[in-house]
BAVO-530308 format. One line per 5 residues: number of its first residue (from 1); for each residue z, x, y of C-alpha. Coordinates in nm, 4 decimals. Each point is the difference from the previous one (the first is absolute). Example, Ala and Ser with C-alpha at 12.3 -4.5 7.8 and 13.67 -1.06 7.14 Angstrom:
% BAVO-530308
1> 0.7800/1.2300/-0.4500 | -0.0660/0.1370/0.3440
% end
This chain:
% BAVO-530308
1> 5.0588/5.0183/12.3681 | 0.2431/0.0973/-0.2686 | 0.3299/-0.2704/-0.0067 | 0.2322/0.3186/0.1299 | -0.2272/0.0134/0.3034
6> -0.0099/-0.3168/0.0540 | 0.3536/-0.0556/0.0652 | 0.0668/0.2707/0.2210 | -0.2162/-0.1876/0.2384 | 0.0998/-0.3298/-0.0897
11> 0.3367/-0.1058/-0.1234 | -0.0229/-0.1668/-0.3572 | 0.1968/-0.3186/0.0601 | -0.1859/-0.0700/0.3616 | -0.3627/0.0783/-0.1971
16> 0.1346/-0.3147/-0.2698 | 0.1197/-0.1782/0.3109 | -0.2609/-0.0007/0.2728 | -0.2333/-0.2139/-0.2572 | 0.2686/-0.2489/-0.1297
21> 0.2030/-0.1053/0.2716 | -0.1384/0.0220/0.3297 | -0.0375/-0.3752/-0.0081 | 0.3373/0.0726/0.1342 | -0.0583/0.0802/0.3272
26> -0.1195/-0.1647/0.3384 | -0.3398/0.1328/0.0294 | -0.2732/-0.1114/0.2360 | -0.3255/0.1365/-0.0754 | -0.1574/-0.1510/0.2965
31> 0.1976/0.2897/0.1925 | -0.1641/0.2257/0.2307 | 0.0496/0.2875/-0.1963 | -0.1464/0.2090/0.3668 | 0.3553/-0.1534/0.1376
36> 0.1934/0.2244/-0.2247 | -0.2134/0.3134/0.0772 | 0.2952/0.1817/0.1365 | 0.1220/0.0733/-0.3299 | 0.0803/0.3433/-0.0285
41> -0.1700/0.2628/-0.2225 | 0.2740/0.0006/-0.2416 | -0.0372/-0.3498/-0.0738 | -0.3871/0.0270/-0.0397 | 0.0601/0.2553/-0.2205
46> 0.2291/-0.1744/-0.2421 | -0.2311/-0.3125/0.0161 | -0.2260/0.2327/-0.1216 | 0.2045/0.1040/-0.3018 | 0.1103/-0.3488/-0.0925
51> -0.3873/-0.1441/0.0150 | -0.0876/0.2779/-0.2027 | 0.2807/-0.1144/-0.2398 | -0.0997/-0.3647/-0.0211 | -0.3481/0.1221/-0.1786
56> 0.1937/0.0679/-0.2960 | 0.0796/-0.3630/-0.0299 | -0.3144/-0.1025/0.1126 | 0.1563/-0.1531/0.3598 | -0.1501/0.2013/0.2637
61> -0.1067/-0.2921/0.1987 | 0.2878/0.0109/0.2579 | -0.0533/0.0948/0.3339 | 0.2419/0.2403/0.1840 | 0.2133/-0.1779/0.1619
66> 0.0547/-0.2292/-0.3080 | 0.0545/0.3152/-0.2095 | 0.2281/0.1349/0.2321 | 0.2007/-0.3493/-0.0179 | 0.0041/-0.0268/-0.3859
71> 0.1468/0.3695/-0.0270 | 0.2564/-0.1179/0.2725 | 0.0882/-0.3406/-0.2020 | 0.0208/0.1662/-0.3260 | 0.2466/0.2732/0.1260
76> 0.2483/-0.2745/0.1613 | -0.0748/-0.2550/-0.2537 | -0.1491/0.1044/-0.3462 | 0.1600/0.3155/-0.0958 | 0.3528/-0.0938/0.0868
81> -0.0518/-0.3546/-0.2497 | -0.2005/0.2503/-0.2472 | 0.3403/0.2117/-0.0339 | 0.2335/-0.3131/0.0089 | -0.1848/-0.1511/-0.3133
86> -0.0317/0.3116/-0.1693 | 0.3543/0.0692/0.0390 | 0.1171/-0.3394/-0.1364 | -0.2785/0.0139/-0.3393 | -0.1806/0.3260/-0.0409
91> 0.3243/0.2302/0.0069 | -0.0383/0.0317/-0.4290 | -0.3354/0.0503/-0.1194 | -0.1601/-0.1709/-0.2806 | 0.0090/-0.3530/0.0794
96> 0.2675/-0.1432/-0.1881 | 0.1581/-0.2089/0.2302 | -0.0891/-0.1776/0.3196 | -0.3690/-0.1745/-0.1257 | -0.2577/-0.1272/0.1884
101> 0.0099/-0.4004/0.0848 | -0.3767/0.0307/-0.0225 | -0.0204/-0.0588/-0.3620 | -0.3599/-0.0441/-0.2309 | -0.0215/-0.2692/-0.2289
106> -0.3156/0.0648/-0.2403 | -0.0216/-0.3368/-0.1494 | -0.3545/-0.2515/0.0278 | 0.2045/-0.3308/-0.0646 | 0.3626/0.0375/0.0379
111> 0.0935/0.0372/-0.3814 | 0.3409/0.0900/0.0480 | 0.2749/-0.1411/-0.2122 | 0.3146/-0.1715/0.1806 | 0.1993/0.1358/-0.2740
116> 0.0400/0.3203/-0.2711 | -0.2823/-0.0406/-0.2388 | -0.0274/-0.0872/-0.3971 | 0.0183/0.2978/-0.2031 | -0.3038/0.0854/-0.2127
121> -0.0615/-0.1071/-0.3468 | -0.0522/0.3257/-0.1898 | -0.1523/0.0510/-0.3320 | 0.2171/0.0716/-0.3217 | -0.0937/0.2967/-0.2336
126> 0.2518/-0.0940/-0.2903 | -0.1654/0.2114/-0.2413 | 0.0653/0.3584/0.1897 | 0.1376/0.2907/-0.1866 | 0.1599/0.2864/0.1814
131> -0.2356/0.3628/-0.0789 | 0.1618/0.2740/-0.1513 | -0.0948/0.2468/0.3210 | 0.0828/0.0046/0.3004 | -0.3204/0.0774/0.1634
136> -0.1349/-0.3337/-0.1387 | 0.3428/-0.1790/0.1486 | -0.0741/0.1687/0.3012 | -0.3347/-0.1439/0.0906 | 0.0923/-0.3330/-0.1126
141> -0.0344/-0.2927/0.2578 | 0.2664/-0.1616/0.1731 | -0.0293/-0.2994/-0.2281 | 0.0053/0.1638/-0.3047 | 0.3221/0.1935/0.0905
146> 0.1723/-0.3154/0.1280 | -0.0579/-0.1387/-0.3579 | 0.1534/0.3192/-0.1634 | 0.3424/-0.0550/0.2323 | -0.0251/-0.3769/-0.0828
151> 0.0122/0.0605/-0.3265 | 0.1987/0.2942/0.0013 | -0.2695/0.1913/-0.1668 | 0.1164/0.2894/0.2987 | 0.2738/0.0215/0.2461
156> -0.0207/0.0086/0.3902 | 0.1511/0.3376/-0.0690 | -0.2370/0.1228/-0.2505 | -0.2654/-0.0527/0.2587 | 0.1622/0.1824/0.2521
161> 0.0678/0.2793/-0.1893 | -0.3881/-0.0173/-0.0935 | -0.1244/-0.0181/0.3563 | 0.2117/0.2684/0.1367 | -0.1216/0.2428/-0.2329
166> -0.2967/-0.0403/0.0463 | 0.0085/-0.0275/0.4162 | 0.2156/0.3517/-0.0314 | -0.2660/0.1294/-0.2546 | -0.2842/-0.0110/0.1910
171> 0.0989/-0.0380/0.4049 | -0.0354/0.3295/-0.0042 | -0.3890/-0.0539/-0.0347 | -0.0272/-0.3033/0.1810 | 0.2170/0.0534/0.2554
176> 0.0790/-0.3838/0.0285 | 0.3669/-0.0311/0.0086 | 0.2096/0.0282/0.3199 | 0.3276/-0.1076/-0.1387 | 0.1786/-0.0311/-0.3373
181> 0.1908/-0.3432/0.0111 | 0.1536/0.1347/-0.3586 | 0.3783/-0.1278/0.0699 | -0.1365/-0.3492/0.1094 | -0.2335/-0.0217/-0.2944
186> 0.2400/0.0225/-0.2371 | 0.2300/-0.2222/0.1243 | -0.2762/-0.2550/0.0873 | -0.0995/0.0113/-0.3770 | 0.3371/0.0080/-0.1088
191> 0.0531/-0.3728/0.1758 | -0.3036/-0.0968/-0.1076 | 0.1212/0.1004/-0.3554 | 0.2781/-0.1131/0.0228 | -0.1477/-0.3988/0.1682
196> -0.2409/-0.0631/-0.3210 | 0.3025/0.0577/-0.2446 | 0.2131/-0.3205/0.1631 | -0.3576/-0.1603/-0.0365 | -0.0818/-0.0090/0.3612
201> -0.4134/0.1126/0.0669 | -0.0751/0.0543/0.3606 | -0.4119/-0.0086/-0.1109 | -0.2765/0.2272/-0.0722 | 0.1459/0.2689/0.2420
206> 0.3227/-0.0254/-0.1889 | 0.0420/0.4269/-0.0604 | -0.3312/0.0858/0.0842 | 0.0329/0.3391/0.1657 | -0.1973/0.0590/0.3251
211> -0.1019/0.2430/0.3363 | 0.0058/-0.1050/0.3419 | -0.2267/0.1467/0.2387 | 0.2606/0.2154/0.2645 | -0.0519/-0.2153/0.3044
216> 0.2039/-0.2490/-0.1564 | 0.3826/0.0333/0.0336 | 0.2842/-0.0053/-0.2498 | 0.3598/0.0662/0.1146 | 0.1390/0.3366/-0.1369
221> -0.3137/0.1646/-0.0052 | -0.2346/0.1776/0.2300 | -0.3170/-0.2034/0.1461 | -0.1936/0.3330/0.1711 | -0.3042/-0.1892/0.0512
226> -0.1743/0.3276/-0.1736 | 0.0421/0.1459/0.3345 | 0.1744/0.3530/0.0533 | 0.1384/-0.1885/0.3344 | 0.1835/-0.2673/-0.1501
231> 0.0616/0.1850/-0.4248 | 0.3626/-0.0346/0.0374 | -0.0097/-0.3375/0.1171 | 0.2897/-0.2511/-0.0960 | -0.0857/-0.3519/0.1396
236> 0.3400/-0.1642/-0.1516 | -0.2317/-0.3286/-0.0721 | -0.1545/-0.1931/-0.2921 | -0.3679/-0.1014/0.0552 | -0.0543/-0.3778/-0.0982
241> -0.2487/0.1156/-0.2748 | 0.2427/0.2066/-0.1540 | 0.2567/-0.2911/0.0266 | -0.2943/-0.2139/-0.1760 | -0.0475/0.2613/-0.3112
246> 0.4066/0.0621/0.0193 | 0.0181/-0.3906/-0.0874 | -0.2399/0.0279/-0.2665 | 0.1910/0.2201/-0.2354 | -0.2356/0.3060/0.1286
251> 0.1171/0.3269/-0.0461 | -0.0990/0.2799/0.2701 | -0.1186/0.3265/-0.0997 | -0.0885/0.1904/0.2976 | -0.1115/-0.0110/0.3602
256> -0.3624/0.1472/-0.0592 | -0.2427/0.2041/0.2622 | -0.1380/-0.1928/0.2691 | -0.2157/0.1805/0.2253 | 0.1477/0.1457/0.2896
261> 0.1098/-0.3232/0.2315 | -0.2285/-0.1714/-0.2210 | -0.3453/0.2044/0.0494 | -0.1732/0.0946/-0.2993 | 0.1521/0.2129/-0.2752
266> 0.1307/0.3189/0.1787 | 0.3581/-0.0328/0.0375 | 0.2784/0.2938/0.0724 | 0.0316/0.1256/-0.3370 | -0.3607/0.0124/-0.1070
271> -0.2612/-0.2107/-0.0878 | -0.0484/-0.2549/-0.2944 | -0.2955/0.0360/-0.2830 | -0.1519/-0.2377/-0.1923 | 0.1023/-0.0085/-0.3288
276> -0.3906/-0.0730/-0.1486 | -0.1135/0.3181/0.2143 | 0.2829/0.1876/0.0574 | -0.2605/0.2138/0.2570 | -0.0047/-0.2834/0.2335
281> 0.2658/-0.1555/0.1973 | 0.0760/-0.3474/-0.0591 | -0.0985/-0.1191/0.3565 | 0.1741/-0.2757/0.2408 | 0.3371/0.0212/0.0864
286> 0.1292/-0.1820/-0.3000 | -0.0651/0.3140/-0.1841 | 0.3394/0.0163/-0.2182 | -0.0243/-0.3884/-0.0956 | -0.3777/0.0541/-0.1003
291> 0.0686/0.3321/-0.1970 | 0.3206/-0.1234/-0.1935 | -0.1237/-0.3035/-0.1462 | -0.4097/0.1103/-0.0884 | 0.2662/0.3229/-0.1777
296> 0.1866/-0.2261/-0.1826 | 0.3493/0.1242/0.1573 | 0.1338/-0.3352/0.1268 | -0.1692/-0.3745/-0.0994 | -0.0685/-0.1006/0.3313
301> 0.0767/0.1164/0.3477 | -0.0242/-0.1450/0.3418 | -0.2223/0.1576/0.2943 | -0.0568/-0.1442/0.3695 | -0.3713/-0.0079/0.1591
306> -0.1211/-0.0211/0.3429 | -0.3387/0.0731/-0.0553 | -0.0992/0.1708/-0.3504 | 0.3479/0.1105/-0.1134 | 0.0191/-0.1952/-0.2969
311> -0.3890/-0.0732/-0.0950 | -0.1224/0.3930/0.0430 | 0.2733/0.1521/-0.2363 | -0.0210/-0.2301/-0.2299 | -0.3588/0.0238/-0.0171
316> 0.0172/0.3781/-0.0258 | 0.3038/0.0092/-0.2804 | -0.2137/-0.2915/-0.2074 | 0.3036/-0.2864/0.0484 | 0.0437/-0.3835/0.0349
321> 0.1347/-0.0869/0.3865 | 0.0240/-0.2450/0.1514 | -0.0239/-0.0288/0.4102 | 0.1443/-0.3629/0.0532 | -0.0337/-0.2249/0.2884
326> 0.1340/0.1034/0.3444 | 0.3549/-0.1259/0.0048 | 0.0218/-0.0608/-0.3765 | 0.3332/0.2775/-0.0501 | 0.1910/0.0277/0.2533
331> 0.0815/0.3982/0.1623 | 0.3643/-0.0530/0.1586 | 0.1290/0.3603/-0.0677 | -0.3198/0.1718/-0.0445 | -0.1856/0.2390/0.2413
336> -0.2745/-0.1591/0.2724 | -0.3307/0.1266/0.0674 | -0.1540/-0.3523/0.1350 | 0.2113/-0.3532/0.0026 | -0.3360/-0.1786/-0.0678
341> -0.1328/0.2502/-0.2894 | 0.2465/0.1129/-0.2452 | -0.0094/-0.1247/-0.3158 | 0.2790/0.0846/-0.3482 | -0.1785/-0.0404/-0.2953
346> -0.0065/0.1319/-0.3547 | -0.1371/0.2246/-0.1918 | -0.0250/-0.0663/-0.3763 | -0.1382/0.0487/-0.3325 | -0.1826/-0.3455/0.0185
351> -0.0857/-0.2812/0.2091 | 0.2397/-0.2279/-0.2219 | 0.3027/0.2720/0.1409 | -0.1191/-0.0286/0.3737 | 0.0127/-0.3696/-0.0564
356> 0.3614/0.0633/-0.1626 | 0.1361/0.2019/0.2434 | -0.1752/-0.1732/0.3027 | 0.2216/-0.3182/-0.1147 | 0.3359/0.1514/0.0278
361> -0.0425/0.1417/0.3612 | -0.2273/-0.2480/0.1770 | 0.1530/-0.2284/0.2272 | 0.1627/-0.0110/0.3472 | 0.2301/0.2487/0.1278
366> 0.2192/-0.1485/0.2961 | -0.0242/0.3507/0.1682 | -0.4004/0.0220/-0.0405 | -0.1523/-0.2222/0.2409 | -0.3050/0.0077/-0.1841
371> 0.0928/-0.0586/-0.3292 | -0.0242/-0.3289/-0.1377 | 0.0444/-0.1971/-0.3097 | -0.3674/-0.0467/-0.0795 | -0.1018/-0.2583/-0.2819
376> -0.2351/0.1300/-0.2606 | -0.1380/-0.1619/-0.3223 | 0.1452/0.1742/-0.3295 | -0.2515/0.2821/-0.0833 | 0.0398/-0.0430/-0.4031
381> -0.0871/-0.4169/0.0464 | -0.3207/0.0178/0.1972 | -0.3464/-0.0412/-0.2075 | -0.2633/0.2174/0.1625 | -0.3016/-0.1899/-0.1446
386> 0.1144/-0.1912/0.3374 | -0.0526/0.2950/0.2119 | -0.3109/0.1109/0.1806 | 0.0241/0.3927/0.0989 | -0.2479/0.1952/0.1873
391> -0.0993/0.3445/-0.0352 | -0.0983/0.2883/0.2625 | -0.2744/0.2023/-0.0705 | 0.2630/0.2804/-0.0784 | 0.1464/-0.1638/-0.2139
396> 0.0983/0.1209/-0.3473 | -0.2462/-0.2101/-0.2461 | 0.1985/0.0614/-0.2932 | 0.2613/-0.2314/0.1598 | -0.2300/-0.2840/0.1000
401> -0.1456/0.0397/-0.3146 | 0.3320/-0.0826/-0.1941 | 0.1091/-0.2905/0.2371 | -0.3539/-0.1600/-0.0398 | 0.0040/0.0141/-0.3693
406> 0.3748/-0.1624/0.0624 | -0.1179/-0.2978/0.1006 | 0.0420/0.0993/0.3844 | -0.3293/-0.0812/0.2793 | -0.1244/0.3225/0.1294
411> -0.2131/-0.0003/0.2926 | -0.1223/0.3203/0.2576 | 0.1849/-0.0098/0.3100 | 0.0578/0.1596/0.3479 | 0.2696/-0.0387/0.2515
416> -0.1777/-0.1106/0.3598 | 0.1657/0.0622/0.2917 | -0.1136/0.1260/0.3079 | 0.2898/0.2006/0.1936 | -0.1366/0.4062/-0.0508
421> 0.3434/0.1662/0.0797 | 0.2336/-0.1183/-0.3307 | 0.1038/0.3629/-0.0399 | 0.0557/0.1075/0.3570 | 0.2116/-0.3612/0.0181
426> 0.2002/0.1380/-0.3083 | 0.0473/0.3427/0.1798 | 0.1004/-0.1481/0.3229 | 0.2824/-0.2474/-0.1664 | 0.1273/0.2546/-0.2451
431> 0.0522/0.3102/0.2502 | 0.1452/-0.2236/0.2893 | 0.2339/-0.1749/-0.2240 | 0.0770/0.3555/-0.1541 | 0.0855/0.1493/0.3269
436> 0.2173/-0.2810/0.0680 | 0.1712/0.0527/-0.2757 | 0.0551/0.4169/0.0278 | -0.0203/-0.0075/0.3966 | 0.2851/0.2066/-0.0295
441> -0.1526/0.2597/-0.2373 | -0.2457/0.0727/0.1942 | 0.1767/-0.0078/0.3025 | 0.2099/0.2553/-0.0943 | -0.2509/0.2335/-0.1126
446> 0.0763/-0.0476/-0.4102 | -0.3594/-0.1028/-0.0453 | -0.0533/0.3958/0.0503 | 0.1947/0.0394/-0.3423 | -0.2285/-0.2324/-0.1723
451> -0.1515/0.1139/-0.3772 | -0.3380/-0.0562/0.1412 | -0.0977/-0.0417/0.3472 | -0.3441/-0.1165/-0.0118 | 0.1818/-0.3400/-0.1388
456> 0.2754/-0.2021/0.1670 | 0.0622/0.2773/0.3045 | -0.3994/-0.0050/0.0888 | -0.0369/-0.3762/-0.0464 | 0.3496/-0.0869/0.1827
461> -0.1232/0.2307/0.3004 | -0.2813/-0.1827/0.0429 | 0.1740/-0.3698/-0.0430 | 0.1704/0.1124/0.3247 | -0.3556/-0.0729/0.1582
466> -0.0457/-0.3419/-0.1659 | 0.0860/-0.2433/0.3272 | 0.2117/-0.3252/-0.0970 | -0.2850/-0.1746/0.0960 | -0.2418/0.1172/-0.1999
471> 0.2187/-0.0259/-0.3233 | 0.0704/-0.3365/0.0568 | -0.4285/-0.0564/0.0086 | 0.0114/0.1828/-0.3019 | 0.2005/-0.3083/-0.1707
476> -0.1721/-0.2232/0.1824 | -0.3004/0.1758/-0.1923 | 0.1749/-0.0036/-0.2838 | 0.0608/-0.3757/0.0154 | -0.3534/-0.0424/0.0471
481> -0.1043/0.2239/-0.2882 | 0.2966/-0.2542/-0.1937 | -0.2553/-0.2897/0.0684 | -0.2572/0.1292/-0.0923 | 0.1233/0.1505/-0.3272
486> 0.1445/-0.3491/-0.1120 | -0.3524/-0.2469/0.0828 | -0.1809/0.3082/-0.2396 | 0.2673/0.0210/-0.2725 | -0.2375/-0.2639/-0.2060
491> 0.1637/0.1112/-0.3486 | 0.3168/-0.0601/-0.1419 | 0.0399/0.3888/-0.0213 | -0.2554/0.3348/0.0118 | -0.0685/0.2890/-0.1706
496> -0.0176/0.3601/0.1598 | 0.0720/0.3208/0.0722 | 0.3516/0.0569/0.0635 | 0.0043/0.3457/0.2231 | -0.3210/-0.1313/0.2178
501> 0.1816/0.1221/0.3952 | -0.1428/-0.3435/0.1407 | 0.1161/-0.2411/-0.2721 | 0.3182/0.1816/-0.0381 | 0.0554/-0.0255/0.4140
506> -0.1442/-0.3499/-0.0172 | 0.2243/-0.1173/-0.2720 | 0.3237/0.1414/0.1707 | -0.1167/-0.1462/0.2850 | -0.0560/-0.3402/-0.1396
511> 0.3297/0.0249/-0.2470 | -0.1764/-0.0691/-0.2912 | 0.0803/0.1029/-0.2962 | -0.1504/0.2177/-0.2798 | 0.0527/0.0826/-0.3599
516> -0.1410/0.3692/-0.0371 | -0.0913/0.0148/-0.4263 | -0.0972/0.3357/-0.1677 | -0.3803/-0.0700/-0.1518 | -0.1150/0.3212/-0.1739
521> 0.0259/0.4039/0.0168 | -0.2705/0.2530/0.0818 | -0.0294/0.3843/-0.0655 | 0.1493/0.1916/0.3030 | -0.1937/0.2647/0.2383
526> -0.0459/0.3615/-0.1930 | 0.2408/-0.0619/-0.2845 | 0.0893/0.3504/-0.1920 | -0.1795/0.1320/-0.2788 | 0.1001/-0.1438/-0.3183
531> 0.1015/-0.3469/0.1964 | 0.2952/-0.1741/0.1170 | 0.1537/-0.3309/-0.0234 | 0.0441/-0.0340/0.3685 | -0.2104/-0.2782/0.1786
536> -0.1089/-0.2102/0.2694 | 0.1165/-0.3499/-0.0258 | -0.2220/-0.2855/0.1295 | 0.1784/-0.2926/0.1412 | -0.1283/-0.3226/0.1001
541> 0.1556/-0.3071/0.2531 | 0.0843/-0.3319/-0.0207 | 0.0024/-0.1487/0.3388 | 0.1178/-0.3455/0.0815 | 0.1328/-0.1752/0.2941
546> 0.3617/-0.0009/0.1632 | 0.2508/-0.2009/-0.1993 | -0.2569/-0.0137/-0.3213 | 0.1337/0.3852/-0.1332 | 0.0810/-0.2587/-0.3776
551> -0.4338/-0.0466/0.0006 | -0.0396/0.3928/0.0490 | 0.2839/0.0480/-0.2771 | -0.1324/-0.2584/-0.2283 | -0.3406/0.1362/-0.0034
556> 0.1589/0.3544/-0.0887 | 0.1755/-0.1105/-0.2840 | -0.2942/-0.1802/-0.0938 | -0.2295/0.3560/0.0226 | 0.2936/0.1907/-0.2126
561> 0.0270/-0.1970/-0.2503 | -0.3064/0.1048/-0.1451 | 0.0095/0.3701/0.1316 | 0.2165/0.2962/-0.0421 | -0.0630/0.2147/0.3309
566> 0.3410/-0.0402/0.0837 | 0.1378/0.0908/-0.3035 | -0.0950/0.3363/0.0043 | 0.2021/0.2769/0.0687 | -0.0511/0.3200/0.2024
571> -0.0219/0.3603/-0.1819 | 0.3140/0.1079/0.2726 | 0.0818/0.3138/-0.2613 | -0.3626/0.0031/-0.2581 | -0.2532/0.0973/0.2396
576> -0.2170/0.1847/-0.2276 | -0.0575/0.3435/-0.1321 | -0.0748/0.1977/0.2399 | 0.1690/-0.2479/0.3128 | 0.2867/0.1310/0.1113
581> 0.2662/-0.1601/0.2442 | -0.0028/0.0443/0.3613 | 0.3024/0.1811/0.1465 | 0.1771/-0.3026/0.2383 | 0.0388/0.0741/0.3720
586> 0.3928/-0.0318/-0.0689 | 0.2479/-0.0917/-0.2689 | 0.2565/-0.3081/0.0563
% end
């Protein structure tokens, strides 16, 4: 039975209720149901409707007259309390205010810090000369850009002026910018200009222009959410992240494409490409983050994951990320798919600029229960000769191959765990906390408007069906697969692919985090005649567990110090001879 049938003979919120809360109600079911046999026809026939409804939540194990009581109780009981809550937290969609008290703490031994951490110790590089072009400025790393401001090599506004160029230049390709933040740019460079001449350095962000993915909010300008339902969106808040980079000496660019309510890489004005195929589409709803920085049109940018959205695009645009521990950056301000999954994490030109970055925003937001001020070892002080890191059998072996001859233990190694459903457990937390959070949106029939309805309006239908019970087994799953996830992580960290569906589900799941690293290029599918210089990037993971994202980052930095994958740069506008631009969906 199609979900439209289904509710004509069985009201949606009584389906959702007759499995979760008939614990409610005074039942005997030692009753002679014979005593009741004077019910009338109309009754028999709506206990027939409503059993037939309980099948699609796997409860048809009342008998009638219990049925008939549950409908009863959840009409006087359950729908009026449904409405009253709703009412009081799920008026305004998207989560923002009014969190859960259930909250998910990742961590295997406690490691959180009473108190705001120690800063990391970063390397010097006091022999750095600025280039003579700006493409070559352009791809630098965060680092070696924070030495050119240091030592006024550059200005905070030369940099902007760079970036912006180059974001207006090509977003008409890419299709990765939502919003200009021009006027706060400049004047964001300007103070930063205008700091380092009375001597005062805020740190390695000091100037360093940047993207936020548009889920995030910044007063002044729009947050749409890449959704045609909320594009002229003004929230009239400042997410803590933003507050974090603010601090820094940061200085925002633009809000850049995030999938439509954070769903992949179709959003209302188009869809985003990746810059090292500009034939594919970059993937994961951190799309504009991803694109921007493997493009070389801001240093770094931040993007959000739930499950993939950070980890596939960066794969597919050939980029450092990193996915941090569950609760490492706190989201106050930013848009909620799922209290207990989202992540904010970096994208970057290396894994010593996720480590960067990652310092100036971790730590606990008072508005994000979640967050917290997690302790981790310094990244650049840790000697991996120490470290013993396993490897999956899908592994990249260049990468092992580098670590080994680093001085790091390499061994083969598998994950055991026993619980089957990890990606239906993902799916069931994701889409019920989702609907929670756009209850309204759907309610109201704005779902219909949706770029692409086999995503968020297809899955969020379907949630409707998931019975409180059976989503809180799915955690209590979950905390089971947690278990059994910790007694196999044997290693101080693992090797592996970084798009796999299971490890990516499992690893959201778990909060762990992962560094993704760019490990090689291969020819694309039926390149032109007389070749291109588009294609396919090959990506590898580095896996470790919750609170331990400085052994994933360490072990990156080792691996790039003696490669250059992520130095390369992506043939946006020299394709080849005969390899011609595609025409974008739209123009922004």
């Amino acid at each position: 039975m199609h979900l439209h049938n289904l509710t004509r003979c069985f009201p949606l919120g009584l389906i959702l209720l007759a499995a979760t809360t008939s614990f409610l109600l005074p039942l005997d079911r030692t009753e002679d149901v014979s005593r009741k046999g004077n019910r009338s026809e109309e009754n028999m026939s709506k206990v027939s409707e409503l059993k037939a409804g309980l099948m699609y939540l796997d409860a048809d194990f009342f008998n009638d007259s219990e049925v008939l009581d549950m409908a009863e109780g959840a009409k006087e009981f359950n729908v009026p309390m449904f409405r009253v809550n709703r009412k009081l937290v799920a008026s305004v969609d998207g989560g923002l205010h009014n969190p859960s008290v259930l909250v998910f703490n990742p961590s295997w031994d406690n490691n959180e810090a009473s108190h705001e951490h120690e800063k990391f110790k970063y390397p010097s590089l006091p022999d750095l000369k600025r280039p003579s072009k700006e493409d070559d400025i352009a791809f630098m790393t965060v680092l070696e850009l924070a030495t050119l401001i240091k030592t006024k090599q550059i200005t905070s506004r030369e940099l902007t002026d760079i970036f912006l160029r180059r974001l207006k230049k090509y977003n008409h390709v890419l299709e990765a910018v939502i919003t200009f933040t021009e006027d706060l740019a400049y004047s964001q460079a300007k103070k930063a200009d205008d700091l380092l001449e009375k001597g005062v350095y805020l740190g390695p962000l000091h100037g360093i222009p940047y993207g936020l993915k548009d889920i995030i909010a910044v007063p002044g300008y729009k947050t749409t959410w890449g959704s045609k339902t909320f594009k002229d969106q003004y929230l009239g808040i400042e997410a803590w992240v933003y507050k974090r980079l603010k601090s820094s000496g940061a200085v925002l660019l633009a809000k850049l494409v995030s999938g439509s309510l954070a769903y992949d890489d179709i959003w209302f004005g188009g869809r985003t490409r990746n810059p090292w195929n500009i034939e594919e589409f970059s993937t994961g709803s951190s799309a504009g983050p991803a694109a921007s920085t493997s493009a070389g049109l801001v240093p770094f940018a931040i993007g959000s994951e739930t499950a993939g959205s950070l980890t596939y695009p960066a794969a597919r645009c050939g980029i450092t990320c990193l996915r941090p521990t569950f609760g490492t950056v706190g989201r106050s301000g930013v848009m909620s798919i799922s209290e207990s999954l989202d992540k904010l994490g970096p994208f970057c030109r290396s894994a010593m600029d996720c480590a960067i970055v990652i310092d100036a925003i971790r730590g606990k937001d008072p508005d994000d229960l979640s967050s917290r001020h997690i302790f981790l070892d310094d990244p650049f002080s840790i000697d991996i000769s120490n470290l013993t890191v396993g490897y999956l059998e899908d592994a990249e072996m260049e990468i092992v191959d580098v670590l080994k001859s680093k001085g790091v233990k390499v061994v083969p190694f598998k994950l055991n765990y026993t619980v089957e459903s990890v990606q239906a457990i993902l799916n069931f937390t994701m889409d019920v906390d989702m609907l929670a959070h756009f209850d309204h949106w759907q309610r109201s029939g704005e779902d219909r408007q949706y770029e692409a309805q086999d995503q968020w309006p297809e899955e969020l239908r379907r949630a409707r069906l998931i019975p409180a019970v059976d989503y809180l087994q799915a955690q209590r799953a979950r905390g089971k697969l947690i278990r059994e996830v910790r007694e196999s992580f044997t290693v101080d960290a693992f090797i592996g692919n970084a798009t796999d569906w299971e490890l990516v589900c499992l690893g959201n799941l778990v909060g762990m985090p992962i560094v993704v690293v760019p490990t090689g290029f291969k020819s694309i599918k039926n390149p032109p005649e007389g070749g291109t210089r588009r294609r396919t990037t090959i990506t590898t993971g580095i896996y470790a567990p919750p609170d331990r994202d400085h052994i994933a980052l360490s072990l990156a930095m080792a691996y790039q110090s003696v490669t250059d994958h992520h130095k390369q740069h992506p043939p946006i506008d020299d394709l080849g001879p005969n390899d011609k631009l595609p025409i974008p969906s739209n123009t922004t």
